[in-house]
N, CA, C and O atoms as a Tinker XYZ file with bonds, in Angstrom:
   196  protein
     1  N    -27.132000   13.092000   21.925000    73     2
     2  CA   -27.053000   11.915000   22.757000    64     1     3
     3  C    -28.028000   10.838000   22.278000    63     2     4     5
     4  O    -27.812000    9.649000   22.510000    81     3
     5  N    -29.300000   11.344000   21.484000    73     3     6
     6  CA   -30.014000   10.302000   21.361000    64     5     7
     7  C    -29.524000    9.468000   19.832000    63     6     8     9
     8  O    -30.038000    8.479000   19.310000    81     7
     9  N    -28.606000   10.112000   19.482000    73     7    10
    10  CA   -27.938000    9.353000   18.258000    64     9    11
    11  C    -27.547000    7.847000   18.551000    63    10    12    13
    12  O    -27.949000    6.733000   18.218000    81    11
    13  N    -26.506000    8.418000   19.385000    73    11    14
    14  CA   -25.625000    7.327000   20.030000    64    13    15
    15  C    -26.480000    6.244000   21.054000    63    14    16    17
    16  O    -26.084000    5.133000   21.408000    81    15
    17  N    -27.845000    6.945000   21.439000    73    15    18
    18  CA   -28.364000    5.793000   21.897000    64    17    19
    19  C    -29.040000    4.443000   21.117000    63    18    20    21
    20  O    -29.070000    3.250000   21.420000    81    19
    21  N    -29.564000    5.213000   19.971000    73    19    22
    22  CA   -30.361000    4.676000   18.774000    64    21    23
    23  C    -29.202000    3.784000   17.874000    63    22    24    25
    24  O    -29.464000    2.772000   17.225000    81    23
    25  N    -27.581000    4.553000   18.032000    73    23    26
    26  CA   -27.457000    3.520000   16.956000    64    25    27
    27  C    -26.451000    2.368000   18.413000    63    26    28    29
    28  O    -25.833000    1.354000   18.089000    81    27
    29  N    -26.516000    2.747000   19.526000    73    27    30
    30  CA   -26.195000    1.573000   20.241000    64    29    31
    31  C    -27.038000    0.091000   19.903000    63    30    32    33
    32  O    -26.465000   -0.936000   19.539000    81    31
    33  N    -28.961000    0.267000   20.169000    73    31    34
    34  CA   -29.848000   -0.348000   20.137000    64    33    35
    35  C    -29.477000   -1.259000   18.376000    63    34    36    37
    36  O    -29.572000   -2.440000   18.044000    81    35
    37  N    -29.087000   -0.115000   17.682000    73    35    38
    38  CA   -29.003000   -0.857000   16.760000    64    37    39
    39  C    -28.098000   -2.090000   16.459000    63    38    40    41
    40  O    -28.375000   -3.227000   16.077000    81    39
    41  N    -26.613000   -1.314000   16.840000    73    39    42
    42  CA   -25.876000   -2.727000   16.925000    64    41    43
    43  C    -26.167000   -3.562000   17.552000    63    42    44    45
    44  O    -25.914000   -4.637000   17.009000    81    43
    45  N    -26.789000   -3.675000   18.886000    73    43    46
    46  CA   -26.935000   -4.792000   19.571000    64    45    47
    47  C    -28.292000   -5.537000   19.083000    63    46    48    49
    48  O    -28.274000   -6.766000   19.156000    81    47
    49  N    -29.445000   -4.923000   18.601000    73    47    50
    50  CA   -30.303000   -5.736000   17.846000    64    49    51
    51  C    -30.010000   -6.362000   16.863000    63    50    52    53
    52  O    -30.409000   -7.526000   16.823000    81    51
    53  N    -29.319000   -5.902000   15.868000    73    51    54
    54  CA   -28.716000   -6.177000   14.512000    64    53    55
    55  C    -27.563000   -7.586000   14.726000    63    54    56    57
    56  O    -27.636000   -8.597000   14.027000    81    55
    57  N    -26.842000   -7.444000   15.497000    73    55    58
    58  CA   -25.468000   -7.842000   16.091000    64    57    59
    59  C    -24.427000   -7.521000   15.391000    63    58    60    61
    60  O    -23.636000   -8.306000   14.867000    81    59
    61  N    -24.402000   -6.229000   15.364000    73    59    62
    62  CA   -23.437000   -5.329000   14.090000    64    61    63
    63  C    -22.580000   -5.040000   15.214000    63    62    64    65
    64  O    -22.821000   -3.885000   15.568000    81    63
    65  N    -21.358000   -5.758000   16.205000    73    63    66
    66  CA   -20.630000   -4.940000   17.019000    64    65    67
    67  C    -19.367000   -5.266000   16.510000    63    66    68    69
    68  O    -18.513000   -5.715000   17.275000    81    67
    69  N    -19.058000   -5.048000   14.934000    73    67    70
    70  CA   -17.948000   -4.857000   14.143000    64    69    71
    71  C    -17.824000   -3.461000   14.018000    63    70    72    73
    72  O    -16.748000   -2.862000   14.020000    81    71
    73  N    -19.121000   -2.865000   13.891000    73    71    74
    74  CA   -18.656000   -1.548000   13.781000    64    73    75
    75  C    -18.177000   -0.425000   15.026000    63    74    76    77
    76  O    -17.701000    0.702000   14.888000    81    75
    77  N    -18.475000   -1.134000   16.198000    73    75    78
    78  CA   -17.461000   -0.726000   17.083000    64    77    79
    79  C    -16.584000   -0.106000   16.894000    63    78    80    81
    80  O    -16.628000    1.080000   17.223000    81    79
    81  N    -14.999000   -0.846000   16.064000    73    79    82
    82  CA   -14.163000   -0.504000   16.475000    64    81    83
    83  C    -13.731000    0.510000   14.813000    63    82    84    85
    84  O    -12.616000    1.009000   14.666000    81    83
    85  N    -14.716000    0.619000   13.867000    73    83    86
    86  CA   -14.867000    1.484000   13.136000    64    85    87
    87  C    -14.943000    2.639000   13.139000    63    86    88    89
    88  O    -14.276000    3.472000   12.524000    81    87
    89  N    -16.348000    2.833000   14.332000    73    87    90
    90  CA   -16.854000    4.243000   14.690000    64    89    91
    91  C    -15.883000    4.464000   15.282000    63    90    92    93
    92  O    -15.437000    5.574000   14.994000    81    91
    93  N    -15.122000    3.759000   16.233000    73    91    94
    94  CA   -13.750000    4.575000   17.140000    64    93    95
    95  C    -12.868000    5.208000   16.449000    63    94    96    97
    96  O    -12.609000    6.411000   16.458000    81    95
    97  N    -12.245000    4.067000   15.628000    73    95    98
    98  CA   -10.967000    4.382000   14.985000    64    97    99
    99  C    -11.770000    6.390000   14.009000    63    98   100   101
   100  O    -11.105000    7.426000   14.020000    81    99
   101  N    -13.195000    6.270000   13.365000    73    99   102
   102  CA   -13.152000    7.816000   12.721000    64   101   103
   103  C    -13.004000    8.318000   14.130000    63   102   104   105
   104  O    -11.868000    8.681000   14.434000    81   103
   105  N    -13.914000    8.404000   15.020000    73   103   106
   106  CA   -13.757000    9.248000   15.881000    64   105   107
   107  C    -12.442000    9.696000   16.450000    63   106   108   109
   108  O    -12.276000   10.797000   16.974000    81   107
   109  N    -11.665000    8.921000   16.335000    73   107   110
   110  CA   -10.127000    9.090000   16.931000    64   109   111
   111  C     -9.419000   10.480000   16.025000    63   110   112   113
   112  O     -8.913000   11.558000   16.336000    81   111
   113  N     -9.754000    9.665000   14.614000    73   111   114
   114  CA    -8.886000   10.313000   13.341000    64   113   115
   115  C    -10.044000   11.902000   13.221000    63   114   116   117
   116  O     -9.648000   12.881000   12.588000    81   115
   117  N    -11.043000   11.899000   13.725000    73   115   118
   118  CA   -11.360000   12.972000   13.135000    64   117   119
   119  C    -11.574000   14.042000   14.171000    63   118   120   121
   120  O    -11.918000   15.132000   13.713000    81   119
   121  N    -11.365000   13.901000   16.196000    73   119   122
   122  CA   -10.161000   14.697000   16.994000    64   121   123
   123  C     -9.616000   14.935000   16.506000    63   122   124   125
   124  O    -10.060000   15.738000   15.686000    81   123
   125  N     -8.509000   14.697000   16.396000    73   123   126
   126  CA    -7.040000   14.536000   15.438000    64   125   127
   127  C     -6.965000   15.802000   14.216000    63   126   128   129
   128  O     -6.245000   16.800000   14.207000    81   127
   129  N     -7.836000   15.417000   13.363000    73   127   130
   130  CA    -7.852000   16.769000   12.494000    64   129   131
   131  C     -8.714000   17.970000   13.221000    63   130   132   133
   132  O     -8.512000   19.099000   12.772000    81   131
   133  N     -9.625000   17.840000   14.265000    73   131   134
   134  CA    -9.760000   19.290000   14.466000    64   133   135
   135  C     -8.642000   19.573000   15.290000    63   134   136   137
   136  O     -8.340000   20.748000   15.503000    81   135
   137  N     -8.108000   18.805000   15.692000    73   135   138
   138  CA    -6.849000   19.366000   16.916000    64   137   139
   139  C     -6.162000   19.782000   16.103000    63   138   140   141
   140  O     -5.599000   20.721000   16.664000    81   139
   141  N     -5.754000   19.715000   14.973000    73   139   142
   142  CA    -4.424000   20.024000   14.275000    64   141   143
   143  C     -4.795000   21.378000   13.274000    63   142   144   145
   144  O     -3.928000   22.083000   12.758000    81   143
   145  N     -5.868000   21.524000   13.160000    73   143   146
   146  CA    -6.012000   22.646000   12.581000    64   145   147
   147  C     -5.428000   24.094000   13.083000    63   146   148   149
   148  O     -4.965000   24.968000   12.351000    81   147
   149  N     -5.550000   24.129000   14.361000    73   147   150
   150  CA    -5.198000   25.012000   14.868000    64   149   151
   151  C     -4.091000   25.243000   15.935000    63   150   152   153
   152  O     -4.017000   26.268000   16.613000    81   151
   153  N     -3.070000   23.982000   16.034000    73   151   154
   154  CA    -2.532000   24.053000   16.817000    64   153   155
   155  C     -1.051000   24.049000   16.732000    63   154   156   157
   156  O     -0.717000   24.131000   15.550000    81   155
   157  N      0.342000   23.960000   17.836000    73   155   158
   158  CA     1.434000   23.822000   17.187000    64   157   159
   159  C      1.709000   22.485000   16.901000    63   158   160   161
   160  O      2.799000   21.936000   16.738000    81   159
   161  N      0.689000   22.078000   16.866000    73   159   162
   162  CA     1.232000   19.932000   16.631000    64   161   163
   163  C      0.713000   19.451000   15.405000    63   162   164   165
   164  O      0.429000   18.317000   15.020000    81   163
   165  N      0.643000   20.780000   14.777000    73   163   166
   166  CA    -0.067000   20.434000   13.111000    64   165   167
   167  C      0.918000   19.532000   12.117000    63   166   168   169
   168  O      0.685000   18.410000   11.667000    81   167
   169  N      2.035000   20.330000   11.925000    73   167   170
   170  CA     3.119000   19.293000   11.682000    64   169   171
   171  C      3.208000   17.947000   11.643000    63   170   172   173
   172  O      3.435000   17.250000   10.655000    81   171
   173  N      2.974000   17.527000   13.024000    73   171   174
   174  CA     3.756000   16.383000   13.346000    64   173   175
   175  C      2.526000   15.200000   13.375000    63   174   176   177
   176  O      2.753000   13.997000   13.499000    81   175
   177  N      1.110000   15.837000   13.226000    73   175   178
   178  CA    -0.374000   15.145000   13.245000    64   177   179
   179  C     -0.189000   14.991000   11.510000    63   178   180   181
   180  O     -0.370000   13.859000   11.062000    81   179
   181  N      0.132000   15.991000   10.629000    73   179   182
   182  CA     0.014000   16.137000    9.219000    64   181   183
   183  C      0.928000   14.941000    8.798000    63   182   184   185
   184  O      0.633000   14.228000    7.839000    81   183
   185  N      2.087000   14.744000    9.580000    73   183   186
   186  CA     2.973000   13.759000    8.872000    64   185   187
   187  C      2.283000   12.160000    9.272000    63   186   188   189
   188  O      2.819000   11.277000    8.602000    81   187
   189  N      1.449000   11.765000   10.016000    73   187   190
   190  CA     1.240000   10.407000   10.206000    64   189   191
   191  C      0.224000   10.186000    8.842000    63   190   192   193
   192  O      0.149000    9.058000    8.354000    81   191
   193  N     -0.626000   11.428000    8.199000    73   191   194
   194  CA    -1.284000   10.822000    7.073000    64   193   195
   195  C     -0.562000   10.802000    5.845000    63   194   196
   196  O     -1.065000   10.299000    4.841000    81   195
């Protein structure tokens, strides 16, 4: 938790809130591959890359 607090402080000191929608979009994509590792929706997660 104190990651995400430190690099909050950072964007907003910096005024880096481009990377916003950066950190989301990995975070999205990289759910996504642990979900699919093991599941029956591997398939159909494997075909969007």
């Amino acid at each position: 938790m104190d990651f995400i607090v430190e690099l909050w402080r950072f964007m907003r000191a910096r005024r880096k809130f481009w990377l916003l929608p950066v950190i989301f979009m990995l975070t999205i994509f990289g759910g996504l591959l642990v979900l699919a590792q093991g599941s029956p929706v591997a398939p159909f997660i494997y075909s969007l890359f």
